[in-house]
C-alpha positions, -999 to +999 in steps of 0.1 A: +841-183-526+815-168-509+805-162-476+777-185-466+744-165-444+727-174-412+698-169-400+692-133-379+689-141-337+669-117-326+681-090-297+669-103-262+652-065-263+634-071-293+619-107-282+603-092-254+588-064-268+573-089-293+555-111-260+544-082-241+527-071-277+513-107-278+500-106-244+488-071-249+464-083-280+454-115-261+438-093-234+421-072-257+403-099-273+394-118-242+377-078-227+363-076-262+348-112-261+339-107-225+320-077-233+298-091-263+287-123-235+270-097-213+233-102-217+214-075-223+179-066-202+144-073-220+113-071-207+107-043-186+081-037-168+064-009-141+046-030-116+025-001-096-002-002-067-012+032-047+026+043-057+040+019-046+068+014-077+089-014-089+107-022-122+109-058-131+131-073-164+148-108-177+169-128-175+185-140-142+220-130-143+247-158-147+280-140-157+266-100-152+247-076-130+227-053-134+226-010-126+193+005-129+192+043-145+155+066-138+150+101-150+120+122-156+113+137-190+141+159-200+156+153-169+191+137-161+197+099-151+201+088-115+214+056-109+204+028-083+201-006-078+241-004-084+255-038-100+227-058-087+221-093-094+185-089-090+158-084-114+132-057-095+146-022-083+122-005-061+118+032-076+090+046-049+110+073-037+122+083-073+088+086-086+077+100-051+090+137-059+066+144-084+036+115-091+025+138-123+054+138-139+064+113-166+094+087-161+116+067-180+140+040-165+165+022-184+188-014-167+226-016-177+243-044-182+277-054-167+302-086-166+299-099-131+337-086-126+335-044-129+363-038-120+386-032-151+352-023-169+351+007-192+330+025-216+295+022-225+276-006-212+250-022-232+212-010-218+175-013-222+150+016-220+116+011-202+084+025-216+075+057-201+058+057-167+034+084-153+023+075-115-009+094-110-023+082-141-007+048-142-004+036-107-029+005-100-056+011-068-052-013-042-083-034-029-100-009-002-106-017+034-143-009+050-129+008+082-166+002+101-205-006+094-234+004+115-269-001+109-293+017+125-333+014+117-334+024+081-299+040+078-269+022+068-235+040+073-202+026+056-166+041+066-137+032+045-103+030+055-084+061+041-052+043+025-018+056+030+007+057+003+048+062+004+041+096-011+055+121+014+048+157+016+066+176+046+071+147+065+037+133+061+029+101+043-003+112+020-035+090+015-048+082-019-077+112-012-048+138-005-033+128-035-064+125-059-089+143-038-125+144-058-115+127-084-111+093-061-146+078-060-157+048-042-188+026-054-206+009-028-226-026-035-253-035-010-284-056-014-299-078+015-287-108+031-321-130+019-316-114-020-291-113-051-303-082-060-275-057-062-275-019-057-250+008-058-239+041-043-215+066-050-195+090-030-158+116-037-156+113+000-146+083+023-185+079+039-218+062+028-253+071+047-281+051+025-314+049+032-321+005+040-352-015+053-354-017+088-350-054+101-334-065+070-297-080+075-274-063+042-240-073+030-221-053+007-182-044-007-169-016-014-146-006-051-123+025-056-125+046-093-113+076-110-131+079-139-109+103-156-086+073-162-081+060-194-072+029-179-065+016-146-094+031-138-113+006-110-097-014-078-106-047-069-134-050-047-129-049-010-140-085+008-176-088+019-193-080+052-227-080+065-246-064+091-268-091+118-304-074+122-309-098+147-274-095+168-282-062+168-320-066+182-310-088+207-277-064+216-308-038+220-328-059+237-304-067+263-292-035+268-328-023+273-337-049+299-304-041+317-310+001+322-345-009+334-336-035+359-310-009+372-337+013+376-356-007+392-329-014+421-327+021+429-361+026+429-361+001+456-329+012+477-346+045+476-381+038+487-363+010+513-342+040+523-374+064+525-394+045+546-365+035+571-365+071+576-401+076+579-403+047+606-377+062+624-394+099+627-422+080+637-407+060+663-392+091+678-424+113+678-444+078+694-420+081+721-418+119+731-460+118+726-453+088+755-433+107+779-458+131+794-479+102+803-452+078+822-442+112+841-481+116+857 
């Protein structure tokens, strides 16, 4: 007869070794698919005017965030923007250190919770930035006009950047020096017809008809640019011929009556004092005469 077999009940030990391995292969598959939702950065763009710096990239975030990497060439990474949700990262002070040098930036990719995170994270590189050829020129600001017979002088605004050099925020002419030029337009307030000067220095003195009224505007350049090369123009002013005759005018007939007065308080002053030396000598030539 033989002895009949039953089924094997596993050890209490062994059952629970068996769940924690099952809960221990769950978790890795939900990290793993975790990991492969995080949506990688595309799009990435420098958005640059007088060094003023910002990378921009897509999408939104929904279920990630975002850590942006910069690094000159051959350089090493440094890391800001940290686990943003944004989609700029301001990188002025980055590129700031050196405006000749050439950049790269890359944006990693996170799941919104970091916190048991590990290894690589997905990223996308930028395309390589150099400020002081790259940067846009911002629309320039005419700082003053004055015209004057047949001279016109134009002064324009020396813009400050967020470059800093001991302390000191630099303009756009410490920073490109000659090779900044400014174009001026001009042509009279009656005409259309345009003409231009040129200067490497923040001043124009041209030569203008005398009682004409002139409007003009004012564009920055650096024509050793490949591209980038031209601002936009700076808004239009004009100069008043006639405000400024009547200004004269006024101005004129205001010294001259002012002249005028004192003439009179002195000559009214003058001849009080003659009248009185006169008065005085009439009555000592008097005196005698009463006494005999």
């Amino acid at each position: 007869m033989e002895t009949p077999t039953w089924p094997r009940v596993p050890s209490p030990e062994a059952a629970v070794a068996r769940m924690l391995l099952l809960i221990w292969v769950l978790l890795q598959v939900a990290r793993t698919s975790g990991t492969t939702e995080v949506v990688v950065a595309y799009n990435l763009t420098w958005k640059s005017t007088n060094f003023k710096t910002i990378l921009e990239w897509e999408p939104k975030p929904i279920n990630h965030v975002y850590t942006v990497q910069i690094s000159p060439r051959l350089g090493n990474w440094k890391s800001k923007c940290f686990y943003t949700t944004d989609t700029e990262c301001d990188l002025t002070d980055e590129i700031g250190n050196d405006v000749n040098q050439t950049y790269q930036a890359r944006v990693l990719s996170y799941p919104a919770d970091t916190t048991d995170y590990s290894g690589e994270p997905p990223f996308t590189n930028s395309p390589e930035f150099t400020p002081y050829l790259e940067t846009k020129l911002g629309q320039p600001t005419i700082q003053s006009c004055n015209q004057v017979g047949t001279k016109l002088n134009v002064t324009i605004r020396d813009t400050r950047t967020l470059i800093r050099r001991n302390g000191t925020f630099l303009s756009l002419r410490d920073v490109f020096g000659k090779n900044l030029i400014y174009t001026l337009y001009y042509w009279k307030a009656s005409s259309t017809g345009k003409k231009t000067a040129k200067t490497n220095t923040n001043e124009f003195l041209i030569d203008v008809d005398e009682g004409e009224s002139y409007c003009f505007s004012v564009q920055a350049a650096i024509p050793s640019r490949k591209a980038n090369q031209k601002s936009p123009e700076s808004p239009i002013e004009c100069t008043s011929h006639e405000k400024g005759t009547f200004t004269g005018a006024l101005l004129t007939i205001v010294i001259v009556v002012l002249v005028v007065l004192i003439l009179i308080i002195i000559l009214s002053v003058t001849l009080y004092k003659c009248r009185k030396v006169r008065a005085r000598q009439s009555g000592k030539e008097s005196s005698p005469l009463n006494a005999a």
